[in-house]
VEXZA-115092 format. One record per residue (C-alpha): x, y, z. Coordinates in nm, 3 decimals. Each point is the difference from the previous one (the first is absolute). Layout:
N
- xx|yy|zz
- X|Y|Z .
...
% end
This chain:
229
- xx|yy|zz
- 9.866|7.470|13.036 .
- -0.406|-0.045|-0.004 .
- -0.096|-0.303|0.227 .
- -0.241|-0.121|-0.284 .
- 0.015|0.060|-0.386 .
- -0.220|0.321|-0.064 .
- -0.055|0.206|-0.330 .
- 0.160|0.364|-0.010 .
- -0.092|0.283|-0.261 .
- 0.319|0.182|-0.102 .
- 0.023|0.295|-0.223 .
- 0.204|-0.066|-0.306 .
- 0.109|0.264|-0.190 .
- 0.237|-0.158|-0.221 .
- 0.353|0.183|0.197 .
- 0.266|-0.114|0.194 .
- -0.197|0.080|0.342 .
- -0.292|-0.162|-0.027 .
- 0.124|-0.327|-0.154 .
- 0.223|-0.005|0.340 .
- -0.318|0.077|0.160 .
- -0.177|-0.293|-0.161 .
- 0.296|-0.228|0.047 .
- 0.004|0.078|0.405 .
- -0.374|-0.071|0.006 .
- 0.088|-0.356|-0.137 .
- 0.257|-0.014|0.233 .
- -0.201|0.079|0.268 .
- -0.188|-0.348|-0.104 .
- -0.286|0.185|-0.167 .
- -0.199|-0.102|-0.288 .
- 0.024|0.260|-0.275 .
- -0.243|0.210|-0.139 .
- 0.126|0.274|-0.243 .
- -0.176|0.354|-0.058 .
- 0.136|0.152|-0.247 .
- -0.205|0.372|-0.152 .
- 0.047|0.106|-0.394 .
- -0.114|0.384|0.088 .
- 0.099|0.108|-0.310 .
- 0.395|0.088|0.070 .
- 0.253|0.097|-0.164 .
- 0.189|-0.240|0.071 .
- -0.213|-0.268|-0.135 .
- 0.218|-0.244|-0.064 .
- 0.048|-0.060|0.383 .
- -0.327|-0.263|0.011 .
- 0.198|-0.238|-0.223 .
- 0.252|0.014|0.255 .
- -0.259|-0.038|0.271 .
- -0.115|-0.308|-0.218 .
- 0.354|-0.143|-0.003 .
- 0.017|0.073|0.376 .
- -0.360|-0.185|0.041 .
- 0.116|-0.296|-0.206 .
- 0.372|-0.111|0.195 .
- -0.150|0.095|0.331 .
- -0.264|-0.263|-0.066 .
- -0.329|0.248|0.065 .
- -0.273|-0.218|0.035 .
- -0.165|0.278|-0.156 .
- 0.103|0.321|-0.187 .
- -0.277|0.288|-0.026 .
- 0.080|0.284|-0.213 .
- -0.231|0.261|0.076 .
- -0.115|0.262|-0.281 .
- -0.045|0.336|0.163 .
- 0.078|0.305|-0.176 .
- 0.138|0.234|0.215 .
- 0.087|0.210|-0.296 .
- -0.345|0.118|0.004 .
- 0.095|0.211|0.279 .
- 0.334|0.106|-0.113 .
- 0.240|0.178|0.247 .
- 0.342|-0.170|-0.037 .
- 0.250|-0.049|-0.227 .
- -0.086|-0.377|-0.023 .
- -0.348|0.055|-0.132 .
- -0.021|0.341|-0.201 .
- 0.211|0.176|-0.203 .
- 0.252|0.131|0.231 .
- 0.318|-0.033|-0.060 .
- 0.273|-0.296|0.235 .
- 0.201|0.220|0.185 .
- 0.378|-0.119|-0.149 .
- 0.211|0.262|0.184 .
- 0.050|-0.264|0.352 .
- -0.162|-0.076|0.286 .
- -0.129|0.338|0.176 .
- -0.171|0.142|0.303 .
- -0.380|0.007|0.067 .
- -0.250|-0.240|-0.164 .
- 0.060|-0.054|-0.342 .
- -0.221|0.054|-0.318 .
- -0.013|-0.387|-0.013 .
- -0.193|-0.045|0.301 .
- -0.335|-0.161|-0.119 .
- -0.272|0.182|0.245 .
- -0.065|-0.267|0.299 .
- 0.141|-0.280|-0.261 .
- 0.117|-0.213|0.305 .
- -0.384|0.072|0.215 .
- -0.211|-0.111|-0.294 .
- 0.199|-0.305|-0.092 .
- 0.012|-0.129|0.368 .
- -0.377|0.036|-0.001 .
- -0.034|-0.205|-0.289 .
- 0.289|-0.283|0.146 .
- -0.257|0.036|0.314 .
- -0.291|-0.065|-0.190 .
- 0.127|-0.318|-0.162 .
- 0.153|-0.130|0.333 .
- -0.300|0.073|0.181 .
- -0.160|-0.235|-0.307 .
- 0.162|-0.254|0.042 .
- 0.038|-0.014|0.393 .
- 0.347|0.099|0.003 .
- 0.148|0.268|0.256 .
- 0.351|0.051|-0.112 .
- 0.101|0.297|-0.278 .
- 0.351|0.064|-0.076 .
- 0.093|0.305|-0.164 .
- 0.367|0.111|-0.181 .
- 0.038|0.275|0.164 .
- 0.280|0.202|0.125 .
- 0.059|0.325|0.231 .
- 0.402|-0.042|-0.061 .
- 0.152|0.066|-0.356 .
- -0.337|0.127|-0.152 .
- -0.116|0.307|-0.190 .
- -0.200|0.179|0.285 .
- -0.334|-0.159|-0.068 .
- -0.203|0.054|0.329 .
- -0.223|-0.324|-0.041 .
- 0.370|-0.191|0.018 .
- 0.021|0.072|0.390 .
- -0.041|-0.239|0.327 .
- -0.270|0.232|0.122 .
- -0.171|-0.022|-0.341 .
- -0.021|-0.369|0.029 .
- -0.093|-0.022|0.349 .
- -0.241|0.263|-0.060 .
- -0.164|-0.246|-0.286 .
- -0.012|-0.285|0.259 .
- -0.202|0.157|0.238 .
- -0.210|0.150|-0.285 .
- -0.038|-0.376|-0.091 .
- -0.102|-0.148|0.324 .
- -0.296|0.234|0.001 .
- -0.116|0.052|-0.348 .
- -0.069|-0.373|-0.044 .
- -0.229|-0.323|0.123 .
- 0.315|-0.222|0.091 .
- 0.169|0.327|0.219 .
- -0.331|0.089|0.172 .
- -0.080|-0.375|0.090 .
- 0.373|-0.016|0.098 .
- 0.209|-0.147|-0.230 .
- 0.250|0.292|-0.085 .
- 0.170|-0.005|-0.278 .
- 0.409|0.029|-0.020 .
- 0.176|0.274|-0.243 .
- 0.382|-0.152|-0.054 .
- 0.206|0.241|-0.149 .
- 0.360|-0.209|0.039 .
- 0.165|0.254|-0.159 .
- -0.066|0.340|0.166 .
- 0.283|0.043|0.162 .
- 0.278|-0.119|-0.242 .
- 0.211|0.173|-0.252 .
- 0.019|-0.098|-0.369 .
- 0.315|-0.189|0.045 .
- -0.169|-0.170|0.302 .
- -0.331|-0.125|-0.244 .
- 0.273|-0.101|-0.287 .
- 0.177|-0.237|0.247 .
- -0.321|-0.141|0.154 .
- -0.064|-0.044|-0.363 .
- 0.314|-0.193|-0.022 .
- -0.046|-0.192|0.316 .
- -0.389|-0.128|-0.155 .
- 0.205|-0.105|-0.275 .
- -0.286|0.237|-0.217 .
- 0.156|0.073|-0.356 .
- -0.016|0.391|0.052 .
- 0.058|0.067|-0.378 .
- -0.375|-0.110|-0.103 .
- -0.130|0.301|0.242 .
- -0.059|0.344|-0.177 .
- 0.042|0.317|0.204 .
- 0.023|0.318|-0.280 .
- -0.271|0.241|-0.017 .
- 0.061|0.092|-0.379 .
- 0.101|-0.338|-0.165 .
- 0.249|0.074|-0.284 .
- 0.005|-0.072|-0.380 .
- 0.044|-0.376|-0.037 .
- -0.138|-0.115|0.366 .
- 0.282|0.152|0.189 .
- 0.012|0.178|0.344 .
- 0.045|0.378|-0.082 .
- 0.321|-0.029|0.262 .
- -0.128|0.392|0.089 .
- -0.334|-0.018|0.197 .
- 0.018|0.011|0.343 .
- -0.114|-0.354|0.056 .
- 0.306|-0.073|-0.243 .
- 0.250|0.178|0.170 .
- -0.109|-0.176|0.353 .
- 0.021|-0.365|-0.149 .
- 0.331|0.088|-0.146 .
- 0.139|0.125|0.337 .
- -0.179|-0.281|0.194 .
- 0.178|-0.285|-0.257 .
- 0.325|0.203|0.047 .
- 0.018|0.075|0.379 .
- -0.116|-0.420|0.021 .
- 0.320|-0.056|-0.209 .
- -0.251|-0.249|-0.170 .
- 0.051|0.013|-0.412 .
- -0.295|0.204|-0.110 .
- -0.223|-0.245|-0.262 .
- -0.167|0.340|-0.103 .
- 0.026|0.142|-0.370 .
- -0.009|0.335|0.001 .
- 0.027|0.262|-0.300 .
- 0.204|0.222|0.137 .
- 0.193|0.029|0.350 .
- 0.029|0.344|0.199 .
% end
């Protein structure tokens, strides 16, 4: 617990892991600030999640960002490639959004160094994952040293902390932390290419891990998906 009630910046994507992410934060006696980026996904319908999340976490503010990352294309999240739907594979996957995770910690940086806040906390996690290299421990401690000497408040020493309370637990470890915050898990979105009627696709990777997570937590999965594997 913080000795004294200070603001944190947490990334909200609208999933399962970062509204843990955000709930720990609160836990940890922080006053919320929610970052949430509309880079033109797919998977749009995420940020009304991540506006859900915002709103029963008590945010005392919610930024959504506008940043089209589409402009630059490269994954399957923002140009027309297809979601892999054959199961979670080896190697980094066509939905890997090119340094996603670097550019939307700057930003979360930016805004805490704002407001005077040194705490980010980031979803992230190196355990059930699809392979994404800026999901890794040395990826985020990388990014806090990067931090402590590419601004004002690190130079004049007053580092900033990178919490990422997930990286080291599986899916069915997040659900039942989930559980534990007493967080309602089923107004979280996780698919990559929503369904017909607002559904999870039940096939995407990101899919297939919540699935697995909910199952191996034997915690009822709130999730509606179109189809399961």
């Amino acid at each position: 617990m913080t000795t004294e009630t200070t603001f944190a910046v947490a990334l909200v994507s609208g999933g399962l892991d970062s509204m843990v992410a955000a709930a720990r934060a609160k836990e940890d006696g922080h006053r919320l600030l929610a970052l949430s980026i509309d880079y033109n996904q797919r998977h749009h319908v995420e940020l009304a999640a991540a506006r859900r999340i915002a709103h029963i976490l008590k945010a005392e503010r919610h930024v959504v960002l506008p940043l089209d990352l589409s402009a630059f294309g490269g994954s399957a999240l923002t140009a027309d490639i297809a979601v892999p739907k054959t199961g979670v594979g080896e190697g980094i996957p066509v939905t890997y959004v090119p340094a996603r995770n670097t550019i939307f910690l700057s930003l979360a940086l930016g805004w805490a160094e704002a407001v005077g806040a040194r705490d980010l906390y980031i979803g992230v996690n190196a355990l059930d994952y699809s392979g994404y290299p800026d999901c890794r421990p040395e990826f985020i401690a990388g990014f806090e040293k990067l931090a402590e000497v590419a601004t004002k408040a690190g130079v004049e020493g007053h580092p900033f902390r990178i919490h990422a309370p997930l990286q080291h637990m599986t899916k069915a470890d997040i659900v039942r932390e989930a559980a534990r915050l007493g967080l309602d898990a089923g107004i979280s979105w996780s698919c990559y290419d929503p369904a017909p009627g607002g559904v999870h696709c039940g096939l995407c990777d990101s899919c297939r891990l919540r699935a697995k997570g909910f199952e191996e937590a034997g915690v009822p999965d709130p999730t509606r998906y179109a189809e399961f594997y």
